[in-house]
N, C-alpha and C positions, 0 to 999 in steps of 0.2 A: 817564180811560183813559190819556192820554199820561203824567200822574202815576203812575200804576200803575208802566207801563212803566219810567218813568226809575228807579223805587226795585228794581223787581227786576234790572237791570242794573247799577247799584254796588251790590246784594248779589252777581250773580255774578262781578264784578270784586275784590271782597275775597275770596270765594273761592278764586278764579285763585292770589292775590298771598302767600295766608297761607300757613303752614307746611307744607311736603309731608306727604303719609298716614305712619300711623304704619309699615304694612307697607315701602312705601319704603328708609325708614330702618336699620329692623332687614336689610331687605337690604345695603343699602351698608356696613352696621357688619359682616354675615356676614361677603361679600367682602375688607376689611380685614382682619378678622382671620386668614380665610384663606389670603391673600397673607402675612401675617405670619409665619404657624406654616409654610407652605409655605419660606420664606426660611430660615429657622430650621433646617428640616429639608436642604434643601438646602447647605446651609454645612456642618452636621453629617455629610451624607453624605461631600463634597470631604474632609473634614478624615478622617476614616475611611480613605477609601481613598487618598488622599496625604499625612496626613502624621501618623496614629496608626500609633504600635510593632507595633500588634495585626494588623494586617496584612501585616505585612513576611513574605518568604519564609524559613523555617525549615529546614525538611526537603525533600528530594528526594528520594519514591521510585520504583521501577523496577518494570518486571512483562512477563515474557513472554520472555526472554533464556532461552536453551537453552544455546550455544557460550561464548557472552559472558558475562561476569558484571557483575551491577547497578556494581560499581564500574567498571567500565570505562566502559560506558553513562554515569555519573554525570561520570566524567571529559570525556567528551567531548562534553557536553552542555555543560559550563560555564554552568554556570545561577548567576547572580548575586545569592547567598546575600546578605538584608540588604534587598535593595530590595523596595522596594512592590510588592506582588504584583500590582495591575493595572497598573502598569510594564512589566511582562517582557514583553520578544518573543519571542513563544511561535517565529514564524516562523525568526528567525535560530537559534533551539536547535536545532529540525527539520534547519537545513541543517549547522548546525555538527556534530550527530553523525552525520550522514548520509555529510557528508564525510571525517569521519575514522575511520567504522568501515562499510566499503562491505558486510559481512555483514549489517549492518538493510538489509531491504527497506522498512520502514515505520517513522515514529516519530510518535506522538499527544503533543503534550504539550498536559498539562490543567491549568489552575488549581484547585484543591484549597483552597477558603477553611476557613479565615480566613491559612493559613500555609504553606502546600506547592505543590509544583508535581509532577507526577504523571507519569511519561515510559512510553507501553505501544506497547514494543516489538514486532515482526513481522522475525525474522531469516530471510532467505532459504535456501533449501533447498536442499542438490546433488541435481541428476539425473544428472549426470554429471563424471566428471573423466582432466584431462590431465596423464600424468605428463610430469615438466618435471626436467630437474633434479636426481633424487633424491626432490623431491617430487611434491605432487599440486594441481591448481587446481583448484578448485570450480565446477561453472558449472551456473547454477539455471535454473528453469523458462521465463526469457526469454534464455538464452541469455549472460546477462552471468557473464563471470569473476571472481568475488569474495574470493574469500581462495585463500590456499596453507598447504596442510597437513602437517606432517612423514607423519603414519599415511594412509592410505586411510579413510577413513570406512567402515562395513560396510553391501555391500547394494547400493552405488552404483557404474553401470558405468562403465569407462575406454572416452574415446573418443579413437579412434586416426584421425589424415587422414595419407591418404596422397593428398596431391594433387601429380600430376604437370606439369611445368612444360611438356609436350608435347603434343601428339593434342587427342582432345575432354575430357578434364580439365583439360588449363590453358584450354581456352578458356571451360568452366565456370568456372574457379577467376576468370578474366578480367572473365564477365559477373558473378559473383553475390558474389565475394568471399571470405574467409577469415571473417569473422563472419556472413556471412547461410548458411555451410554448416553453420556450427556451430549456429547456430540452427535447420538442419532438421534436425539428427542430435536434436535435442534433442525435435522435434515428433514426431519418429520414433518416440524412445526412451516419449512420453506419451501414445504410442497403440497399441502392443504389450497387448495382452491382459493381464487385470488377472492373471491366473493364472500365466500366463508373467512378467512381467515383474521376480520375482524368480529367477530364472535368466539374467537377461542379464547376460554379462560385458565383453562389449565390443561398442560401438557404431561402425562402419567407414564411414568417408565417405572417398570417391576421387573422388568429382562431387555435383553437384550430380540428378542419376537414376543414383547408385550409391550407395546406403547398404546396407551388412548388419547383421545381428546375428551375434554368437557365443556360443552359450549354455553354463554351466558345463561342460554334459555333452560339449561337444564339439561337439554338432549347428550348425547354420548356419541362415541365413533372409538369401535376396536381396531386398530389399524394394523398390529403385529408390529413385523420391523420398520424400518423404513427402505428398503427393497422396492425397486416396480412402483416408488412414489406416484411418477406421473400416471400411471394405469390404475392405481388405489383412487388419485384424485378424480381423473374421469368418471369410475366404478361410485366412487360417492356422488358426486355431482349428479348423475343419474339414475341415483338409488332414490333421492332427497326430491329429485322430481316426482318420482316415480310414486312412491309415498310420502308425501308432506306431510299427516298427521304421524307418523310414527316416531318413537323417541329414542328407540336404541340403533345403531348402524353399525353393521361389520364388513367391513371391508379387506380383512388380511386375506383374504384369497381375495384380488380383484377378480377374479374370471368367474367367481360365485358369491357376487354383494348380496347381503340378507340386511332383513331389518324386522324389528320389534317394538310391541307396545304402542299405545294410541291416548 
């Protein structure tokens, strides 16, 4: 029995000591080779996207410019024709034309492989303008002043402040400022009734609870702030039915529309 014993114990001791399984094997040879071809691939990718021809930046094109035209855009992107397209900072392009053509409200720019770079533009829109000058300033939907234009744009009302340096105007002028009124003439002006609001020609801020409208026809509308827009605009809309021949509207209390004159 103890003879037994000691022979089946140096068989499984040769066992232990011999050659690993064949499965074993063929996985570690996998693995290797995998790491290999992985290495391989990898090296090949770096060398592609920094330091083959085929990659490099070619063309720049533009989309969505209305005012502007793609060369300008192109210009003031300075986008650095030549270099490796995943190089490029997409970021400082954005500011760079951002800053020198303050009519983009928006710029996307997109890498375009294997060779382009892609710039989609979003240029700001006037609601309203100040003549200045001779000319006219542009000032869009938040209120910022972005370009000056020799013509009037068509369609787009002139807003006129007349803020007084005395009374309760300049102390509105005091508390809210010269661009946060301008920015409510603007809120005003994008909450007037979709039907009306090609007939507004001038947009009148004297305070900050004094805006008017002046419409083609002559007619008028005291509006106050622009507070409770959407219920001023109903309150008129229904006031203007209500009375068609009249020429004056007030609507700063929507809860009590009045109107005058025939």
């Amino acid at each position: 029995m103890a003879g037994s014993t000691t022979a089946e114990r140096g068989e499984r001791k040769r066992d232990s000591s011999g050659p690993p399984p064949v499965r074993a094997v063929r996985r570690l040879r996998l693995m290797i080779a995998s790491a290999i071809v992985l290495l391989f691939l990898g090296s090949g990718t770096f060398w592609l996207l920094y330091g083959s021809d085929l990659v490099r930046v070619e063309r720049v094109s533009v989309t969505g410019t209305d005012v502007l035209t793609p060369d300008q855009v192109r210009e003031a992107a300075d986008v650095p024709l030549g270099e490796q397209l995943v190089s490029v900072d997409t970021g400082a392009i954005e500011r760079r034309t951002a800053e020198a053509l303050p009519r983009i409200d928006t710029v996307e720019v997109v890498r375009s492989w294997p060779d382009e770079i892609a710039l989609r533009v979003t240029e700001r829109t006037a609601v309203l303008l100040v003549h200045q000058g001779g000319k006219f300033v542009e000032v869009d939907d938040e209120g910022v002043r972005f370009a000056t234009v020799e013509k009037a744009p068509k369609g787009v009302p002139a807003l006129e402040t007349d803020l007084s340096r005395s009374g309760s105007a300049a102390a509105s002028l005091r508390r809210f400022g010269e661009d946060r009124l301008v920015r409510e003439a603007v809120r005003v002006a994008g909450a007037v009734p979709e039907s009306l609001a090609p007939e507004i020609r001038t947009v009148k801020v004297r305070s900050y609870d004094d805006i008017s409208l002046e419409l083609t026809d002559g007619r008028t509308v005291d509006w106050g702030s622009s507070e409770r827009g959407s219920r001023k605009a109903r309150a008129l809309t229904a006031l203007m039915k209500a009375e068609p021949d009249a020429r004056h509207f007030d609507v700063s209390v929507p809860s009590a529309p009045a109107s005058s004159g025939s």
